[in-house]
C-alpha positions in Angstrom: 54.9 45.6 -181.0 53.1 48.2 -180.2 51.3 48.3 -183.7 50.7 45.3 -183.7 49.1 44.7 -180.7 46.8 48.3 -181.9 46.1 46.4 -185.2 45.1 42.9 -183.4 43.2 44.9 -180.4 40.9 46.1 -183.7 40.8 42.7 -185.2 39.3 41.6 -181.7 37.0 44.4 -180.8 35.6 44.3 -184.9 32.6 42.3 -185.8 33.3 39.5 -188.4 31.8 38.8 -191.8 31.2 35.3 -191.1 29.7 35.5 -187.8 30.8 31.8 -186.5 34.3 33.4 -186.1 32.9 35.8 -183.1 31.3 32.6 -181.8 34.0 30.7 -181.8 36.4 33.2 -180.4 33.9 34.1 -177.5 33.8 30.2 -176.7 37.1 29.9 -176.5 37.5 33.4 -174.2 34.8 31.4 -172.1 36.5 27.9 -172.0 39.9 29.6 -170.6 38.0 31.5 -167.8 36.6 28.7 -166.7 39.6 26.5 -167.1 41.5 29.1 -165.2 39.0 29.4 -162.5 38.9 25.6 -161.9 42.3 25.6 -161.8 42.8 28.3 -159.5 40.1 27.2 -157.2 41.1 23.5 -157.2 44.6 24.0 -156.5 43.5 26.5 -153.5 41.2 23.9 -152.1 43.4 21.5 -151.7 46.3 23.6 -150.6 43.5 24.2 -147.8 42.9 20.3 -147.5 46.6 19.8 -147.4 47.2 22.0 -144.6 44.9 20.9 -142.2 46.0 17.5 -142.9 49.5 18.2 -142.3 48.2 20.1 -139.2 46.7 17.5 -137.6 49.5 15.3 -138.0 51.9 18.6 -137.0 49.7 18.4 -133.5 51.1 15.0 -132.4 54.3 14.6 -134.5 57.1 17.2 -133.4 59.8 18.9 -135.0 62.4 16.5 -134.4 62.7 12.8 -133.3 66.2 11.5 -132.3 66.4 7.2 -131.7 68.3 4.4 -131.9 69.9 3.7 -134.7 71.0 0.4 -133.5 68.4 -1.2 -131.0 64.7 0.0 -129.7 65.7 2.2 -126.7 68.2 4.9 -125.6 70.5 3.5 -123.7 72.1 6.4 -122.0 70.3 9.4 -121.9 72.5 11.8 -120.7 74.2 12.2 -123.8 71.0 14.7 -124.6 71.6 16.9 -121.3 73.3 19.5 -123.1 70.9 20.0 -125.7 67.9 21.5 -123.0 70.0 25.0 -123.0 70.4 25.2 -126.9 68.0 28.6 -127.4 67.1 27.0 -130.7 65.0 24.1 -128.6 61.5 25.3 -127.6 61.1 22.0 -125.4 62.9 18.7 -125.0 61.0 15.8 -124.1 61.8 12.3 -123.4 59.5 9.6 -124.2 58.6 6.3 -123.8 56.2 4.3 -126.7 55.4 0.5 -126.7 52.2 -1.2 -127.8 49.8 -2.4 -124.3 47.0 -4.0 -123.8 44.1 -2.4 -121.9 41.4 -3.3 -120.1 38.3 -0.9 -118.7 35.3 -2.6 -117.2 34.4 -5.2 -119.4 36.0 -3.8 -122.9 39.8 -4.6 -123.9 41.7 -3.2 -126.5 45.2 -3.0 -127.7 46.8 0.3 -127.9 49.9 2.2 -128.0 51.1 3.9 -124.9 53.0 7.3 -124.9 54.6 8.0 -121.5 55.3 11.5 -121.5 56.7 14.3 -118.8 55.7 17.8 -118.0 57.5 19.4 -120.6 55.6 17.6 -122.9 52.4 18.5 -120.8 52.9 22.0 -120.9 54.2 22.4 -124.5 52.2 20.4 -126.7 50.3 21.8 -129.6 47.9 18.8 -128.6 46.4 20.6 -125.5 44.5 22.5 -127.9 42.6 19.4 -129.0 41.3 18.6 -126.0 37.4 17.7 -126.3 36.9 16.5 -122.4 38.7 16.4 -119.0 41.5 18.4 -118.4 45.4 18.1 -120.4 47.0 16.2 -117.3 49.0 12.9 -116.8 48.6 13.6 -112.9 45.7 15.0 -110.6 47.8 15.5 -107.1 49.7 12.2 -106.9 46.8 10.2 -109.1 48.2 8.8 -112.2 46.0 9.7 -115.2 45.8 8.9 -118.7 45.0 11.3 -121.7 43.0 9.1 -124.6 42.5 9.4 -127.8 38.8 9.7 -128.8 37.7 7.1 -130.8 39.7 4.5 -128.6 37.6 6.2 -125.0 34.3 5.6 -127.1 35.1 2.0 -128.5 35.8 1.0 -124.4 33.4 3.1 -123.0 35.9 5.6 -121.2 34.5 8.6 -119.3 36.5 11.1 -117.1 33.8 11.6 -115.2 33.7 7.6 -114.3 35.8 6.5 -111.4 36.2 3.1 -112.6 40.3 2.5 -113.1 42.1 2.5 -116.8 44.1 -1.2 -116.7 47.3 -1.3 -118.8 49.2 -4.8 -119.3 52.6 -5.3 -120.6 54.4 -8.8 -120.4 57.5 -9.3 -117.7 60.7 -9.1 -119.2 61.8 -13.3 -119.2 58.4 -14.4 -117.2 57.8 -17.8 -118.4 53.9 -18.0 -119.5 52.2 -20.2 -117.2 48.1 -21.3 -118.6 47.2 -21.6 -115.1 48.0 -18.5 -113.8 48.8 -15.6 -117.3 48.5 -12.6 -115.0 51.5 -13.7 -113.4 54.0 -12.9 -116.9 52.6 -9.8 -116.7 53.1 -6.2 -115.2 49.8 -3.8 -115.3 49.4 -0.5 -114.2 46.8 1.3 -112.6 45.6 4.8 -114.2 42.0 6.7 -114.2 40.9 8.5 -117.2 41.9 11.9 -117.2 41.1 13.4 -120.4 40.0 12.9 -124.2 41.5 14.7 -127.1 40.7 14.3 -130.6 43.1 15.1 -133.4 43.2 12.7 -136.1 41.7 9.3 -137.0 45.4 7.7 -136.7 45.9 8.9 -133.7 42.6 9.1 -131.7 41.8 5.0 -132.3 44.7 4.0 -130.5 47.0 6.7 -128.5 46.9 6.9 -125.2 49.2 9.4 -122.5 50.4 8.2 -119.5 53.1 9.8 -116.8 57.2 8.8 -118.2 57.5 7.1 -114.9 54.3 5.2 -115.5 55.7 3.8 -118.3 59.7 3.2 -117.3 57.8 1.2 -114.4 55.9 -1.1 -116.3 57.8 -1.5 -119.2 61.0 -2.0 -116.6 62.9 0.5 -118.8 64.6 1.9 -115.4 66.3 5.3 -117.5 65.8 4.2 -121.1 63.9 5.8 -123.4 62.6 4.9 -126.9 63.0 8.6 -128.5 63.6 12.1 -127.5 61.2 14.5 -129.5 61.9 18.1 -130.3 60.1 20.8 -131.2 62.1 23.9 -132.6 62.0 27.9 -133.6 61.4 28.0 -137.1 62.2 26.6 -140.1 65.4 28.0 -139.9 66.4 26.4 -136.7 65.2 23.2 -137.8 67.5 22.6 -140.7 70.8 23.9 -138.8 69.7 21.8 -135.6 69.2 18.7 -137.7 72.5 18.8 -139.4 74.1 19.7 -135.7 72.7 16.9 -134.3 73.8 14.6 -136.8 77.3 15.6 -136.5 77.3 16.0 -132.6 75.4 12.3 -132.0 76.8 10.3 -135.1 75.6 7.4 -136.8 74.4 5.5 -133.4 71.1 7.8 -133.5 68.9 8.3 -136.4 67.5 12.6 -136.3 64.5 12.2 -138.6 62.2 15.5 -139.4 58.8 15.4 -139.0 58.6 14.8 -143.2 60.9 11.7 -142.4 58.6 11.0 -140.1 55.8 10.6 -142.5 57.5 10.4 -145.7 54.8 8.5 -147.7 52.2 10.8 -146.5 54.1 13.9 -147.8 55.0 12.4 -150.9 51.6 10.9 -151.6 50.2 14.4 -151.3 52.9 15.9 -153.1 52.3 13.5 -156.2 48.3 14.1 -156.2 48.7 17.5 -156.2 50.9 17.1 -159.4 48.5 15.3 -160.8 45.5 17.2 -160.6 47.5 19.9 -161.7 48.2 17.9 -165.0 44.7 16.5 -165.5 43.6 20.2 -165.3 46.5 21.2 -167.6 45.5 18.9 -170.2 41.6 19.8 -170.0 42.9 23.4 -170.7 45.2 22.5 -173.2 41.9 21.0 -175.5 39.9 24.0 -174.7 43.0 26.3 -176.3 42.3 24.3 -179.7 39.3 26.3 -180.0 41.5 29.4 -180.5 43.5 27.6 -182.8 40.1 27.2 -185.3 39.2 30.6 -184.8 42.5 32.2 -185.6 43.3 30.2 -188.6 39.7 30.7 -190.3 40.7 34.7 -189.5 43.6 34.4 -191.0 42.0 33.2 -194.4 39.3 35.5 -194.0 41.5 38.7 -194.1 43.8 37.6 -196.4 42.8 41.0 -198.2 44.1 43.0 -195.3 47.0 41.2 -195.3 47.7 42.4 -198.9 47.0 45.9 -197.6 49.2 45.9 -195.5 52.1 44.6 -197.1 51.3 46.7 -200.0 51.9 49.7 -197.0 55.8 48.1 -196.4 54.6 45.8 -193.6 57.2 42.8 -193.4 56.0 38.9 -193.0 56.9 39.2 -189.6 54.7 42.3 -188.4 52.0 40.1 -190.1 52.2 37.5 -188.0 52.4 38.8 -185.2 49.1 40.9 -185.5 47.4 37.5 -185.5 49.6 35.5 -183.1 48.9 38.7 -181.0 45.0 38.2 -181.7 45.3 35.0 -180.7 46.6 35.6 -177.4 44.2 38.0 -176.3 42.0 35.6 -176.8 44.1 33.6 -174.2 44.8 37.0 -172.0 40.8 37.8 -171.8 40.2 34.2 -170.3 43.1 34.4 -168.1 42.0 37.6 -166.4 38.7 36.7 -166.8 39.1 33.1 -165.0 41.8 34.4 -162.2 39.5 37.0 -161.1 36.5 34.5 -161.0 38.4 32.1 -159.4 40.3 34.1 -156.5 36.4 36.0 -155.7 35.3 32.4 -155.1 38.0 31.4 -152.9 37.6 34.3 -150.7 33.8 34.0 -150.8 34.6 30.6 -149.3 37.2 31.3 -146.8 35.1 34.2 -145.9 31.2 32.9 -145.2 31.6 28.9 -145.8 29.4 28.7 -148.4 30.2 25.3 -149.1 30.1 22.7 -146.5 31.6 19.5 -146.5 29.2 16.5 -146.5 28.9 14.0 -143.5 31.3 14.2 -140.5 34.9 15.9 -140.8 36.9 18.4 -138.5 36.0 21.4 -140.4 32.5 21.7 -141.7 33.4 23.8 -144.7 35.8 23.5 -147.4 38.9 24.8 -146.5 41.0 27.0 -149.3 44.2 28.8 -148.8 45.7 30.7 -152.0 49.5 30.3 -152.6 51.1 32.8 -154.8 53.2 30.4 -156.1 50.8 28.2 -157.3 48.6 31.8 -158.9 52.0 31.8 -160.8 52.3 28.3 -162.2 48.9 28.4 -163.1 49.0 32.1 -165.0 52.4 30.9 -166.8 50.5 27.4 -167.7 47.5 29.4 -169.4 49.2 32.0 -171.0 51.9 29.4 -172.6 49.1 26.9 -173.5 47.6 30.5 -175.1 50.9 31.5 -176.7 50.8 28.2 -178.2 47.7 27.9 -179.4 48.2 31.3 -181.5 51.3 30.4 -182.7 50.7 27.3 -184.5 48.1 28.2 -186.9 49.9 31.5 -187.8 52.9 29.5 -188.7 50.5 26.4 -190.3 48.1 29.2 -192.4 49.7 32.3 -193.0 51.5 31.5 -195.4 49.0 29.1 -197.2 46.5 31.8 -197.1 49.0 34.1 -198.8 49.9 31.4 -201.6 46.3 30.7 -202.2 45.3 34.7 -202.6 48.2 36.0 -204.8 50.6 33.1 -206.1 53.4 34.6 -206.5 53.7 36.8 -203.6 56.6 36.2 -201.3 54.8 37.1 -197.9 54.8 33.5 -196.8 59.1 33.8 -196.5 59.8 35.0 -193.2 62.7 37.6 -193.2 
């Protein structure tokens, strides 16, 4: 191996009698570097897009949700009590969600409600997101509600108004009367606390309100619609999934947060496939370039290839001086495009040289390099490399050898 990589090194390095070969081999060198760089960069890029995706949605969606398997509410809710002193557990919260209608000033708008306690207050990544007001579902003994931004700005909600946040919900068997429709309904009073902003889904129509808020006017008295957990690490949230399962049974569903969202994750999952293929496949047709410039090579030294099986050289040390010739060519690119590729990624992550255009969250391209992914892509090129050496040594060599001395027996591989 070690000669022939020596002997294909020189074949590399030495300058070509018909100079289109040097041409071709350096466009080839050039087509992998950059093939390998997009690849490298695109995949980090959208790892970086990916994240802060599943971050915002990480923000509002916990660890854990437990519910109903057979109706909309929790019935009994004391079944969970043992589950606050479980060290696994970072915090426990009940909650109460229901579609409302609202009503603020002169603007309406329908919207779903979150009723919430202080565990949920005080433990929520969402506090972070906070763009006005303060993170608080009480001021004293003043109910308040925490909005999401898009749906404060399409009512016109300020925190530092002192108009009152209306919130209807219709009276569990009111008869509608025409004359009189307030009456079939229960409404509570709240003033606008805060405003965070998170994600589009999220900030168009969430609102928090105080749990008791919403037991009153939904007249759930101790029901709940779902408890949401948010646990220790990964670790913890595969053992406390499967405990929960076995301690609750099949009357509650215990869904992670990719249950949660499981067309989202897949979605993302399947385009990152994809562009990983699509760039594959670009790569792959570059390759063919070294597959012309190794097989016009191979005919060109069909001399040296006499040489040196004149010197006891078998068919098989042959062919592996070119395949190995070929797959420098690969190996160049490789190195060559993973370098470029990784500097511009941390160029990025380090000064933002590229913004995003119009209005996002982040203002710069995000990137995030995965080792893994460095991995797939390095075994991609260099296969697609190995490959494309490989054929036309096989396809040539021993077509080259016929064509030069007919009756040698080089072309039989022993």
């Amino acid at each position: 191996m070690k000669l022939a990589f020596f002997i294909a090194w020189r074949y590399l390095r030495a300058k070509k009698s018909r100079q289109i070969i040097n041409v071709i081999s350096a466009i080839s060198a050039v087509g992998i570097a950059t093939g390998t760089m997009a690849l490298v960069v695109v995949m980090s890029v959208y790892n970086g897009f990916d994240n802060l995706v599943k971050g915002m949605y990480n923000t509002f969606d916990p660890d854990i949700i437990v519910k109903s398997a057979a109706g909309k509410t929790i019935n009994d809710p004391d079944v969970f009590q043992g589950l606050k002193n479980d060290p696994r557990i970072i915090s426990f919260c009940p909650v109460i969600e229901e579609t409302v209608f609202l009503q603020y000033r002169n603007q309406q708008a329908v919207a779903t409600m979150k009723g919430v306690d202080s565990v949920f207050i005080a433990t929520s990544p969402l506090r972070d997101h906070l763009t006005t007001g303060s993170f608080n579902v009480y001021f004293g003994e003043v109910e308040e509600a925490v909005i999401g931004r898009i749906l404060a700005n399409s009512m016109g909600i300020n925190v530092a108004f002192v108009d009152p946040l209306w919130i209807y919900y219709p009276r569990k068997d009111a008869v509608f009367s025409p004359l009189n429709p307030m009456a079939s309904l229960q409404r509570a009073r709240l003033f606008p606390g805060g405003i965070f902003a998170v994600e589009q889904r999220y900030d168009s129509d969430h609102l928090l309100v105080p749990l008791a808020t919403a037991q009153r006017l939904l007249d759930y008295g101790d029901k709940l619609s779902h408890i949401e957990i948010r646990v220790d690490g990964k670790k913890a949230l595969k053992t406390l999934k499967k405990d929960l399962e076995n301690l609750l049974g099949p009357s509650f569903r215990v869904l992670t947060r990719y249950q949660q969202n499981e067309t989202l994750y897949r979605m993302m999952a399947t385009e990152k496939v994809i562009i990983f293929i699509l760039l594959g496949f670009i790569l792959l047709i570059i390759s063919c370039n070294v597959l012309s410039s190794l097989s016009m090579l191979i005919l060109e030294k069909k001399e040296d290839i006499a040489v040196l099986a004149g010197m006891g050289a078998r068919p098989g040390l042959i062919k592996k001086i070119f395949v190995m010739e070929g797959w420098l060519i690969s190996i160049l690119g490789w190195v060559s495009g993973m370098a470029a590729g990784l500097i511009l990624c941390w160029v990025q992550f380090r000064f933002g040289l590229i913004s995003l255009p119009g209005s996002f969250v982040v203002t710069d391209y995000p990137v995030e390099v995965q080792w893994t992914d460095m991995l797939l892509v390095s075994l991609t090129v260099l296969g697609i490399g190995f490959l494309a050496a490989y054929v036309p040594v096989r396809s040539v060599f021993s077509k080259a050898i016929s064509l030069a001395y007919p009756g040698s027996s080089l072309g039989v591989s022993r």
